[in-house]
C-alpha positions as CSV (number, residue, x, y, z in Angstrom):
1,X,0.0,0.0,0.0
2,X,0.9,3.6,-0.4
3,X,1.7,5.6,2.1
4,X,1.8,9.4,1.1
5,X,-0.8,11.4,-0.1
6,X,-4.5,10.4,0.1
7,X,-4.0,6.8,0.7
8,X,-1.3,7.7,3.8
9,X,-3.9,6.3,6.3
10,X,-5.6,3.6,4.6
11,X,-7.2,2.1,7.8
12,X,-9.0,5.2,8.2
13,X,-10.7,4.8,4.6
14,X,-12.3,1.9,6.0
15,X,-13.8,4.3,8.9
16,X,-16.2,5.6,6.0
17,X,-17.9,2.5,4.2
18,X,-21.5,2.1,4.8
19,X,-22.6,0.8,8.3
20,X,-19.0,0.9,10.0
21,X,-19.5,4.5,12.0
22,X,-22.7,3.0,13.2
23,X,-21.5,-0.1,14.1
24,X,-17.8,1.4,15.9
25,X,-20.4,3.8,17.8
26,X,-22.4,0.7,18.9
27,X,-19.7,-0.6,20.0
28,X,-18.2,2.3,21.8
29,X,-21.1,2.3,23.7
30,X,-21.6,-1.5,24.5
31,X,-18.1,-0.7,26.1
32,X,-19.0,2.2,28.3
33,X,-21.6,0.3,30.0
34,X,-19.7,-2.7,31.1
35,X,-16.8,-0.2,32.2
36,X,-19.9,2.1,34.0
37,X,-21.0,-1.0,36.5
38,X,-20.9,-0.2,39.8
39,X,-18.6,-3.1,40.3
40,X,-16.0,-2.6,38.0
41,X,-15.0,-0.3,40.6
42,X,-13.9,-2.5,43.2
43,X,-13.9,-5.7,41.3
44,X,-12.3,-5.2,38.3
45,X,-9.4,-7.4,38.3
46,X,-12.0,-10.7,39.0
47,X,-13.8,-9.1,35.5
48,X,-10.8,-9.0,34.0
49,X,-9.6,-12.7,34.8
50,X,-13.0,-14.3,33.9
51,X,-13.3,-12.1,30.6
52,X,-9.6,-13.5,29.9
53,X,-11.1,-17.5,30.7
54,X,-14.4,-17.1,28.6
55,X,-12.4,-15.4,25.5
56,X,-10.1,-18.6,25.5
57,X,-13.1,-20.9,25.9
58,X,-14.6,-18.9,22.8
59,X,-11.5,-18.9,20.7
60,X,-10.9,-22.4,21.1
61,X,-14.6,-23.3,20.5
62,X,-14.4,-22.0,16.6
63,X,-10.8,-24.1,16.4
64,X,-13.2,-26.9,17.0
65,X,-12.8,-27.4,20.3
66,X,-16.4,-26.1,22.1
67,X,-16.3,-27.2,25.5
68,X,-18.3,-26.0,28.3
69,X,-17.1,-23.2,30.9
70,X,-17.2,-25.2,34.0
71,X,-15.1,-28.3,31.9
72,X,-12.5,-25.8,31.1
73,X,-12.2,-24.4,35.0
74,X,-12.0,-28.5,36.2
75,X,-9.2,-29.3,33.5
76,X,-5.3,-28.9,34.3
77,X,-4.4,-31.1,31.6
78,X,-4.3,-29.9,28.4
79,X,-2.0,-32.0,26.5
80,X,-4.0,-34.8,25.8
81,X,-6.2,-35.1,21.9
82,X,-6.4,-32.3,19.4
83,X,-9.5,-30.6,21.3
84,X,-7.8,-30.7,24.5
85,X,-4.2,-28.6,22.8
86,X,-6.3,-26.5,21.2
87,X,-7.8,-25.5,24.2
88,X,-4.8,-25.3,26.1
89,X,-3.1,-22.7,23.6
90,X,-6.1,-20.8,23.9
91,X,-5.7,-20.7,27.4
92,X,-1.9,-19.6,27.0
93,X,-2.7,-17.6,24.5
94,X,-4.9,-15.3,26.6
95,X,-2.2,-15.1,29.3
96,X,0.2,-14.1,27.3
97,X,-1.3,-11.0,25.0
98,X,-1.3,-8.6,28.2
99,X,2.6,-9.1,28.3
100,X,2.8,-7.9,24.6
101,X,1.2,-4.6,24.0
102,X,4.2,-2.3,24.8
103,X,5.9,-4.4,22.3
104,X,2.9,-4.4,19.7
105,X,3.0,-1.3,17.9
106,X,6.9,-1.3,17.9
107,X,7.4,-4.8,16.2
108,X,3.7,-6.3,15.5
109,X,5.8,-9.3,13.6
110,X,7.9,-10.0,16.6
111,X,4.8,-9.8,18.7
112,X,3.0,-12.7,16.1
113,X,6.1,-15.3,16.3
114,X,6.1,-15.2,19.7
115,X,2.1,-15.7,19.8
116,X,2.6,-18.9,17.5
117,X,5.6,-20.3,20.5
118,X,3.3,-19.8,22.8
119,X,0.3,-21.4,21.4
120,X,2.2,-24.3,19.5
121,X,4.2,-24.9,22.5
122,X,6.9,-27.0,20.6
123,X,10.4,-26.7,19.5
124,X,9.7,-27.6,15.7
125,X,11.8,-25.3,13.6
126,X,8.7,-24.2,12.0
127,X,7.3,-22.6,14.8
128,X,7.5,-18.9,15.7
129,X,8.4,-17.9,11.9
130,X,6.1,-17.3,8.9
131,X,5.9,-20.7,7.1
132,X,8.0,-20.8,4.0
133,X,7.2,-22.7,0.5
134,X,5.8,-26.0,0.9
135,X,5.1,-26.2,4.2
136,X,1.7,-27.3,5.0
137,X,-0.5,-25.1,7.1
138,X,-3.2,-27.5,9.7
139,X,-6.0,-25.3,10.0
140,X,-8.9,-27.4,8.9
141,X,-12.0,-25.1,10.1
142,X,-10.9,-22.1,6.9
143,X,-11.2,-23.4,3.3
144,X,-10.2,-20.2,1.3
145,X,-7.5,-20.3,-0.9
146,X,-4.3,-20.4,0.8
147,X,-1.9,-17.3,-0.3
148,X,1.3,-19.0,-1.2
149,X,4.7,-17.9,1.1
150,X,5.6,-15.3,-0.8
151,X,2.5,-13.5,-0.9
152,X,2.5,-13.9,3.3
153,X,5.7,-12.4,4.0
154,X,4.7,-9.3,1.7
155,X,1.3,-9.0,3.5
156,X,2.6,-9.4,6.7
157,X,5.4,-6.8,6.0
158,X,2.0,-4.5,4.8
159,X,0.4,-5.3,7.9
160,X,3.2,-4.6,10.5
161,X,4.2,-1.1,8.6
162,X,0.3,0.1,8.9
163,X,0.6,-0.8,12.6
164,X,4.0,1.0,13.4
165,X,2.8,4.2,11.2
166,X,-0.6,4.1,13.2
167,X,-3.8,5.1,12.0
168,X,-6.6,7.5,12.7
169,X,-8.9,4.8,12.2
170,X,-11.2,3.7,14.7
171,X,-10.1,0.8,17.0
172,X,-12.7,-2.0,16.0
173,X,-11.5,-1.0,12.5
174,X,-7.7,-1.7,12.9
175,X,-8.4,-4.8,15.2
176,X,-10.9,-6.1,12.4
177,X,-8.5,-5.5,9.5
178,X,-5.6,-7.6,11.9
179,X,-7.8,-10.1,12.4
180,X,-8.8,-10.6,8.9
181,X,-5.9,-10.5,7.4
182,X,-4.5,-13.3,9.9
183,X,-7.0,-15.4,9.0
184,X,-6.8,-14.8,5.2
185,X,-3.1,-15.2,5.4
186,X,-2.6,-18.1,7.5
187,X,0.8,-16.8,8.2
188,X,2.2,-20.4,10.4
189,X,2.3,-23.8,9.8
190,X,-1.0,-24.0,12.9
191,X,-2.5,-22.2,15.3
192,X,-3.9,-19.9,12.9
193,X,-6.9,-19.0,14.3
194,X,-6.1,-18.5,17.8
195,X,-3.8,-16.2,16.9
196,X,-5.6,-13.9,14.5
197,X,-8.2,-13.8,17.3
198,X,-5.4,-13.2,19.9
199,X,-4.0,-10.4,17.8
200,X,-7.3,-8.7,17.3
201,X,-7.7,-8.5,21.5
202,X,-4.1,-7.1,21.8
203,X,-5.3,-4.4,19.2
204,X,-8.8,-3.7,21.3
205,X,-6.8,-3.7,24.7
206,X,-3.9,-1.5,23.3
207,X,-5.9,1.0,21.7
208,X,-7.5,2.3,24.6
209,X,-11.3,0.8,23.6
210,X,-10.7,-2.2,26.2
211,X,-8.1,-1.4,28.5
212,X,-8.4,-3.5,31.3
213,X,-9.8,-6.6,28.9
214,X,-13.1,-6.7,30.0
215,X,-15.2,-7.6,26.8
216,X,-14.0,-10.5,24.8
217,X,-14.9,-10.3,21.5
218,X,-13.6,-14.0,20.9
219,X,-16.8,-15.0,23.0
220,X,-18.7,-13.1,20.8
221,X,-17.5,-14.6,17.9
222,X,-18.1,-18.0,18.9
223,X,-22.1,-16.7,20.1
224,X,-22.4,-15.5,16.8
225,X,-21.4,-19.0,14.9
226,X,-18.6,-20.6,12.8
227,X,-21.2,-21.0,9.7
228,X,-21.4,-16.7,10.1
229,X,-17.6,-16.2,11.1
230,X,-16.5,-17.6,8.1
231,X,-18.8,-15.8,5.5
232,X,-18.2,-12.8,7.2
233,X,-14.6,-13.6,6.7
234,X,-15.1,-14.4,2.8
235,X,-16.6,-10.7,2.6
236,X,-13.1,-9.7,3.8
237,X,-10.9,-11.8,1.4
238,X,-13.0,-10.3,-1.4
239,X,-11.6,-6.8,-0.6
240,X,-14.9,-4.9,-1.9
241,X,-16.6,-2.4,0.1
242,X,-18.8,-4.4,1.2
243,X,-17.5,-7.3,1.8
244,X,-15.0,-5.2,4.1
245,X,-17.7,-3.2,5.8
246,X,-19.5,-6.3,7.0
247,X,-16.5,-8.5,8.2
248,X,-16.2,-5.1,9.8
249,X,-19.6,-5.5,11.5
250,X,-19.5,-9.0,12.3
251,X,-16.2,-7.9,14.3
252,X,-18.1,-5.0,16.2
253,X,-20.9,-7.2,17.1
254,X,-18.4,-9.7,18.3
255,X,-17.4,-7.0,20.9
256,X,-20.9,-6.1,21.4
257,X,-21.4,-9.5,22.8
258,X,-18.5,-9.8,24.8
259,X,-19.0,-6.6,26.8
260,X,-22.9,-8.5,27.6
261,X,-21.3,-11.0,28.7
262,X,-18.8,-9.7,31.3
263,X,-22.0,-7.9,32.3
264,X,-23.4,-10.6,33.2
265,X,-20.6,-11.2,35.2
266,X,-21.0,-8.3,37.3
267,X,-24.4,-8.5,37.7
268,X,-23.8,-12.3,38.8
269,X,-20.8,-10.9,41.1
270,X,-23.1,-8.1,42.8
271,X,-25.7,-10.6,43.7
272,X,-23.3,-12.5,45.4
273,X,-23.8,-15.5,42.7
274,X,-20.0,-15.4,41.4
């Protein structure tokens, strides 16, 4: 992408297809009522810990692993079938984003290997580096054409410079675009998924929307459906306006439903039932 003249911010083009200002004001305001409870004033840090442990549970459900809350809590082993690793690098995935925002906007590729150690959890020597030529990626839940390896290291390189320049663009727009292009991309050899969705909560959290991580849009995501994730996400691979504007909207609504649901949690907390 171009970077001078009219197209210097090109996130904040995004900002003016049809339906995105309704939908980033929608979710501004979903937002500001979670963080306007009464009890995110004392008990913010327990929000904050069970928004982290529902947003794994939701990001592991779409990477086909859909167990329920309280099964999740019981577990300590995570290593045993495919469902069971996929939920523990969701788990370790949400642990680790808070530790990466200072380092986010400075080196957003540095930030992405280190999400795909953490999740993959291995020593391979494909792990925590875009996948080269020939290497097969394992992400079985997205069917779109795969973008070959030289295509992702361009792209990525595209992506990092728009985060390091910054944007004007509204925050559910950039974490929507990082999300989307993730997925499109399928940058590593696995974990593809989890990541793109743990990228898109570093942006929310880092941009000042979600500071104190409180409304997981990966639970929203997972609310909304796999059958309406991915067509959202085709409307984002095919790059037209409105394609874009409603992967944009499917992301906002995501959030929408993840600031409900740590509501929920301070109502439960409030009545004493959490």
């Amino acid at each position: 992408m171009s970077t001078t003249g009219a197209n210097a911010d090109p996130l904040a083009a995004l900002g003016s297809l049809p339906g995105v200002a309704d939908s980033v004001e929608s979710v501004r305001k979903a937002v500001d009522r979670v963080y306007g409870h009464r009890i995110m004033r004392r008990r913010s840090a327990a929000i904050t810990s069970e928004a982290a442990l529902r947003g794994a549970r939701g990001s592991a459900a779409l990477s086909g692993a859909d167990w329920a809350l309280e099964e999740v809590r019981r577990r300590t082993d995570f290593g045993g079938d495919a469902e069971a690793r996929a939920m523990g690098a969701a788990l370790r995935l949400s642990a680790e984003a808070g530790q990466l925002l200072s380092v986010w906007r400075q080196s957003p590729l540095r930030v992405l290997a280190r999400l795909h150690l953490v999740a993959a959890a291995s020593k391979d020597e494909e792990v925590g580096r875009p996948r080269q030529a020939g290497e097969m990626v394992d992400e079985p839940l997205i069917e779109l054409p795969l973008p070959d390896a030289r295509e992702v290291s361009g792209r990525l390189e595209g992506l990092a410079d728009l985060i390091i320049a910054g944007s004007s663009a509204p925050a559910l727009v950039t974490a929507a675009v990082v999300h989307g292009e993730l997925l499109a991309l399928r940058p590593f050899v696995s974990h593809n998924g989890l990541i793109a969705r743990a990228a898109e909560r570093i942006v929310l959290i880092g941009s000042g929307l979600d500071p104190k991580a409180i409304c997981p849009a990966e639970v929203g995501h997972a609310e909304l459906g796999r059958a309406s994730y991915l067509a959202a996400l085709e409307g984002y691979v095919s790059g037209t306006p409105e394609g874009m504007a409603a992967w944009i909207a499917h992301c906002g609504r995501a959030v929408e439903l993840g600031a409900r649901e740590s509501t929920a949690v301070c109502e439960a907390l409030q009545r004493g039932a959490a």
